[in-house]
C-alpha positions in Angstrom: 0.0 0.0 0.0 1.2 3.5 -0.9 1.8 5.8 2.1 -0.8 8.3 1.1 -3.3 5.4 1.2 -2.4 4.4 4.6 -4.1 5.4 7.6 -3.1 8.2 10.6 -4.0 8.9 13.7 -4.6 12.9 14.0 -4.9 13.4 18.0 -7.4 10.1 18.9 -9.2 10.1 15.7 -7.6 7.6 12.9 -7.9 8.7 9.0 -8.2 6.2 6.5 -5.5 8.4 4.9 -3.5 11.0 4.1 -5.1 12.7 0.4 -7.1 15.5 2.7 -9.7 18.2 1.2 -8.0 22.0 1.8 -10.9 24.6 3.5 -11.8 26.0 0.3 -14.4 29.6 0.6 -18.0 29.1 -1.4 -18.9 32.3 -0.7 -22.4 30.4 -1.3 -24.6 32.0 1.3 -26.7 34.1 -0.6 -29.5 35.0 2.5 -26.0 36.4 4.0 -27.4 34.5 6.9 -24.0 32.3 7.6 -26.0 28.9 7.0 -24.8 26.2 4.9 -27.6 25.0 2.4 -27.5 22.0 -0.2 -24.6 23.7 -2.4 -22.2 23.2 0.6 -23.6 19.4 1.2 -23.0 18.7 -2.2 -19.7 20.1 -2.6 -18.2 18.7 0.7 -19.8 15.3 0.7 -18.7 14.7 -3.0 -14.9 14.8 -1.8 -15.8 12.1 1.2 -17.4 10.0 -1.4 -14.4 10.8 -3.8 -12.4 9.4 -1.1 -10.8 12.0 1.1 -9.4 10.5 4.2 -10.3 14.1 6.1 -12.5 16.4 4.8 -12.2 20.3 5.9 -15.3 22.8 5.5 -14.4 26.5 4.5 -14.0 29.4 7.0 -16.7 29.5 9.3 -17.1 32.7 11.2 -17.3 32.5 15.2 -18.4 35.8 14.8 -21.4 37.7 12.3 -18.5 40.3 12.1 -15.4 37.4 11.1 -16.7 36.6 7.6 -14.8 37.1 4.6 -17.8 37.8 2.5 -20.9 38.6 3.5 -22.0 35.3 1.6 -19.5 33.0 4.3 -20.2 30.2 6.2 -21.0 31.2 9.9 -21.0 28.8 13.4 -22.0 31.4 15.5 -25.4 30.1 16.2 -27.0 27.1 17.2 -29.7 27.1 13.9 -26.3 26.8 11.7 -25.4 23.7 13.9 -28.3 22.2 13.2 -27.4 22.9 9.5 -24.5 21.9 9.4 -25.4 18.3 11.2 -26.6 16.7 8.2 -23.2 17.7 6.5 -20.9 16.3 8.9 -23.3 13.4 8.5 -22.9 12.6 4.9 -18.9 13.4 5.4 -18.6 10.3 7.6 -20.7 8.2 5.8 -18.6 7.8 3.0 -15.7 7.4 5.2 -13.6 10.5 5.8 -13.3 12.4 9.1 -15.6 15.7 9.2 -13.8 18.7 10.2 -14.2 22.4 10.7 -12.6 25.3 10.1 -13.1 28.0 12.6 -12.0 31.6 11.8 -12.7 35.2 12.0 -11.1 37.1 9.0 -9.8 40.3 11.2 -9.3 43.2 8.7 -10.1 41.1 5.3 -13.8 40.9 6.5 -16.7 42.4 4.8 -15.1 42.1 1.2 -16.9 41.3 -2.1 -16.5 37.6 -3.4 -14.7 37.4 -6.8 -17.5 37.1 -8.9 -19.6 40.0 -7.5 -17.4 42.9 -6.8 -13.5 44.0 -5.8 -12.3 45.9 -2.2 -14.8 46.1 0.9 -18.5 45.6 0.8 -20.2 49.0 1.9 -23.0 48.6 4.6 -26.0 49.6 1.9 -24.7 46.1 0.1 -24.6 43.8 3.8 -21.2 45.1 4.6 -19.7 46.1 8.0 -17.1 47.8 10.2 -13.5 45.2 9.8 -11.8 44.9 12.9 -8.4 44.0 13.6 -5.3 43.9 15.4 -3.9 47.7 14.3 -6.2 50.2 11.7 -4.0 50.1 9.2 -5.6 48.8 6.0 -5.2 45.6 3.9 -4.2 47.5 0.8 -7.2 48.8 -0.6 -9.7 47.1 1.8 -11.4 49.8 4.0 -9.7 50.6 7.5 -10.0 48.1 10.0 -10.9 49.6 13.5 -8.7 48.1 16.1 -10.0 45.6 18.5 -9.8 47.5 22.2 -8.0 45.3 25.3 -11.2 43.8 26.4 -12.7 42.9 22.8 -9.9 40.8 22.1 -9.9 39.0 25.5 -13.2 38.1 24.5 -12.1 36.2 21.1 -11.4 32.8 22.9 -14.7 32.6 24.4 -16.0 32.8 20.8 -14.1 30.2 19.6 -15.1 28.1 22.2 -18.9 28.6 21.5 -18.4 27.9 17.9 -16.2 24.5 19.0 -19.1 23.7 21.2 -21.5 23.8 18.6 -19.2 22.4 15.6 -19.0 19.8 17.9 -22.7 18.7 18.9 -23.4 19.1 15.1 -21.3 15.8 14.2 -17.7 17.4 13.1 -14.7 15.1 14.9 -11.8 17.4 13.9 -12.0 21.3 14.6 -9.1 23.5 13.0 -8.3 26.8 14.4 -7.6 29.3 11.1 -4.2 31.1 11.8 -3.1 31.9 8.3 -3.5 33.8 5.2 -3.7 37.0 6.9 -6.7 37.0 9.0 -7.3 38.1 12.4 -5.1 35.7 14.7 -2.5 35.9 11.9 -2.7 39.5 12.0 -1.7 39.3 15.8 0.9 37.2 15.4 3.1 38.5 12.7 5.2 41.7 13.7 3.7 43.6 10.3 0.5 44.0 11.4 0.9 43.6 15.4 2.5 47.0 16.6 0.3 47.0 20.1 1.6 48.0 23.4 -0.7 46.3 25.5 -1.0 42.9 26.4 -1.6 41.4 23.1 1.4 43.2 21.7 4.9 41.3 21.1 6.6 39.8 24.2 10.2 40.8 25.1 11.1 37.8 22.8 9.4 40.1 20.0 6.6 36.9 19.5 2.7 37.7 20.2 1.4 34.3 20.4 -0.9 35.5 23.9 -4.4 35.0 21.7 -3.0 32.1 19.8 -2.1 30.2 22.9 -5.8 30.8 24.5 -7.8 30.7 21.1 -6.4 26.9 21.5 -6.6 26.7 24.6 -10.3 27.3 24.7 -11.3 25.2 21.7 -9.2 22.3 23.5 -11.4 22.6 26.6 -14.5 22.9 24.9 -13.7 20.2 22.8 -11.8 17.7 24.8 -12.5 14.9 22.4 -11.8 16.2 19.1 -8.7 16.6 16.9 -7.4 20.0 16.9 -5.2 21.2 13.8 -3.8 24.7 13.6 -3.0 26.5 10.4 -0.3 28.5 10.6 1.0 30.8 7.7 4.6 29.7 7.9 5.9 32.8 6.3 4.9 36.2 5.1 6.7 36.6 2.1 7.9 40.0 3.2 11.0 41.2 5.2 10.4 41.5 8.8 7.6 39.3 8.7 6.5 35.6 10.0 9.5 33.3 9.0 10.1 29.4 9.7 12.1 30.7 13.0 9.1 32.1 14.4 6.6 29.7 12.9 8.5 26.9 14.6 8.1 29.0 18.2 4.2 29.4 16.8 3.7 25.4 16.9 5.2 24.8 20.4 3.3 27.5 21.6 0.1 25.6 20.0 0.7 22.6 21.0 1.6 23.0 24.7 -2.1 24.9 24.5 -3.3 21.3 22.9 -3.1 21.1 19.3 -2.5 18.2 17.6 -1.7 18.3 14.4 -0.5 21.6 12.1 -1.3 22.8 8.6 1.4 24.7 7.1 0.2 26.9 4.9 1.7 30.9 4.0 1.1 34.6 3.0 -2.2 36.3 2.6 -0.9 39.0 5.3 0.3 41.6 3.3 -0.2 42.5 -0.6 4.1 43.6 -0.9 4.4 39.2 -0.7 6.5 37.7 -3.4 5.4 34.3 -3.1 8.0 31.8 -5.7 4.4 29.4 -6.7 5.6 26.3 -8.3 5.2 22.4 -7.4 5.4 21.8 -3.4 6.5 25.5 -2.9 5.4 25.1 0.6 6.3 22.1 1.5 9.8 22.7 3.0 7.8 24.8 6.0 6.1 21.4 6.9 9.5 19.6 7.0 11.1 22.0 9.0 8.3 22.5 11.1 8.1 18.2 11.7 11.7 17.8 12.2 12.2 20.6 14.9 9.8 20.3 17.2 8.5 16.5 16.2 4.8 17.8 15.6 2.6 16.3 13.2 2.3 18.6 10.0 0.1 18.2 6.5 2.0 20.4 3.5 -0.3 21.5 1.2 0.0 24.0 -1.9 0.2 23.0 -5.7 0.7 19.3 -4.7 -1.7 18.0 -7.7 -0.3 14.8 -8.8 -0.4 11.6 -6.7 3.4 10.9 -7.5 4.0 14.2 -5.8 1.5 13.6 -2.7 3.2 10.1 -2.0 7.2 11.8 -2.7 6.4 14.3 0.1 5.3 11.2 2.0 8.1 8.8 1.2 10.2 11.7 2.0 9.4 12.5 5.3 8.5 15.8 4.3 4.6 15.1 5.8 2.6 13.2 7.7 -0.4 14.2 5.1 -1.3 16.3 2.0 -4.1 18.9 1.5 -5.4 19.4 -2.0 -7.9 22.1 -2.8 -7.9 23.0 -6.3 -7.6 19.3 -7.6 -10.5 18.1 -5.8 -12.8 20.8 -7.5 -11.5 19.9 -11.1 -11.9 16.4 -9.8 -14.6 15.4 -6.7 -13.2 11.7 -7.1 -9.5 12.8 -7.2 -8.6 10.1 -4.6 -9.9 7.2 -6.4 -7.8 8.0 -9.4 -4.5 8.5 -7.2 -5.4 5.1 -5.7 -5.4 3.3 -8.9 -1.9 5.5 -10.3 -0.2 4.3 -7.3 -1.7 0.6 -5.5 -2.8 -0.2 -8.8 -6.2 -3.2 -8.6 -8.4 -3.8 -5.1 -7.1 -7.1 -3.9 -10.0 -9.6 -5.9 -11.1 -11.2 -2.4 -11.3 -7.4 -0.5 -13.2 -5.1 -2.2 -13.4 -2.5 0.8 -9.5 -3.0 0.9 -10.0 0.4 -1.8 -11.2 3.6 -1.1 -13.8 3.6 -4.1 -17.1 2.5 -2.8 -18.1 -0.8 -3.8 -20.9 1.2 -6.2 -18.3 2.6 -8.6 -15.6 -0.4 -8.4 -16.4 -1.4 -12.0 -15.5 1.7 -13.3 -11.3 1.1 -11.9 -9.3 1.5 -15.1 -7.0 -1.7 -14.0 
């Protein structure tokens, strides 16, 4: 059996393996309600039955005021719960783990999605006041306003809630969105986190205070899911997030209770001059695994199944997430299976991923 076909355990959850779906935005909310309708059961359940050993929702907002777009996901109330049960749901039916992403977008809130406008959503069109670590803007977005002492001790608490009810609505992995630029991002890197009170850098110049209880919180209000972290392992710009930091990032994380990290990068600050080619990332999760011994998925252009099981073989990863091959491709998986374990043993059918409905249409 290929590595990327072989099971892991991510904290005390087991994957039946390692080809996992990237949080990937819909921006498919069109009552700009934050509830999840049959577009995202559809969508997310397609890459389960494609088979997906994990399977990540997009962004959802612990917070009315932590969306992207004003067409985002949201698990700020207990109606979207119940939404987002029958999801979850048809995720582990075909097989793969259910898991959330749980964010709050900091100054990139309240922005158009790509096909409906450019810049920040003004209020006459759903939009809202951005908030964030500092005021200073995300190149052209509008002005953030700067969240005050007591607002941001508050953020924890709202991750918690939204744990709570990601939880009691069927999802068994929760992941705590500390990338791409958005709000705990924004505190951590030392572009966009010039405070002076307690949330500002340490005298080690690090400002991990809200990432240490963000996790903290979800851990206790969770006890019995996994808990991944995405991290932004560099910002592209000088003076910003490197692997140095990144590396303090993940002990910081984990001592709080993560279990597993998803190194990802940029989205903090338009100057990035990100090199995009094959695996561009996927040095960050190395590093990141052989320093502090952490479990790590690389993820970014890793399309091919050679590619997915090289990082493997290599040591490079413990897993790969995929994002823009599973939306050319729903059923991504059951072709990598075939490219690299070739036929399902004649005598085990459920040996495969492909459910036993489509196993006459294996090119072998």
């Amino acid at each position: 059996m290929s590595l990327l076909f072989s099971p892991v355990a991510v904290g005390p959850l087991e994957a039946r393996n390692r080809a996992w779906v990237s949080p990937m935005c819909q921006y498919s909310c069109e009552q700009q309600d934050g509830m999840p309708n049959d577009w995202h059961r559809e969508h997310l359940a397609s890459f389960a039955r494609g088979g997906a050993g994990l399977v990540m929702t997009e962004a959802a907002a612990v917070v009315p005021e932590g969306r992207i777009s004003p067409q985002d996901v949201g698990i700020w109330n207990d109606a979207q719960a119940e939404a987002w049960a029958p999801i979850a749901a048809r995720i582990r039916a075909h097989g793969a783990v259910p898991a959330m992403q749980l964010a709050h977008a900091g100054r990139k809130a309240s922005t158009y999605r790509a096909w409906s406008g450019r810049g920040s959503v003004p209020a006459d069109e759903g939009g809202w006041q951005s908030v964030g670590a500092g005021s200073d803007a995300f190149g052209r977005f509008a002005p953030p306003r700067a969240l005050g002492t007591d607002e941001v001790a508050q953020l924890p608490q709202a991750f918690a809630h939204a744990a709570r009810r990601a939880v009691a609505a069927g999802f068994e992995a929760l992941e705590v969105h500390a990338a791409h630029g958005y709000l705990i991002h924004q505190f951590l890197s030392p572009i966009t986190n010039a405070r002076s009170d307690e949330w500002g850098p340490d005298a080690s110049g690090l400002s991990t205070r809200l990432l240490r209880l963000v996790v903290e919180a979800v851990r206790e209000a969770a006890p019995d899911a996994a808990l991944l972290v995405r991290l932004s392992a560099s910002d592209w710009v000088e003076g910003g997030i490197d692997t140095a930091r990144t590396i303090e990032h993940v002990r910081v994380a984990a001592s709080a209770g993560a279990d597993w990290f998803d190194l990802s990068s940029g989205g903090l600050d338009p100057r990035q001059e990100i090199p995009l080619q094959p695996g561009y990332q996927v040095h960050f999760a190395r590093a990141v695994r052989e320093a502090t011994g952490a479990k790590v998925n690389a993820v970014g252009l890793i399309d091919e199944p050679e590619r997915a099981e090289r990082v493997l073989a290599d040591g490079d990863a413990d897993a790969v997430m995929l994002a823009r091959p599973w939306l050319r491709n729903p059923h991504w998986a059951l072709e990598a299976e075939v490219v690299l374990d070739g036929a399902v043993p004649a005598d085990d059918p459920h040996a495969s991923v492909w459910p036993p409905q489509y196993t006459r249409a294996r090119l072998v």
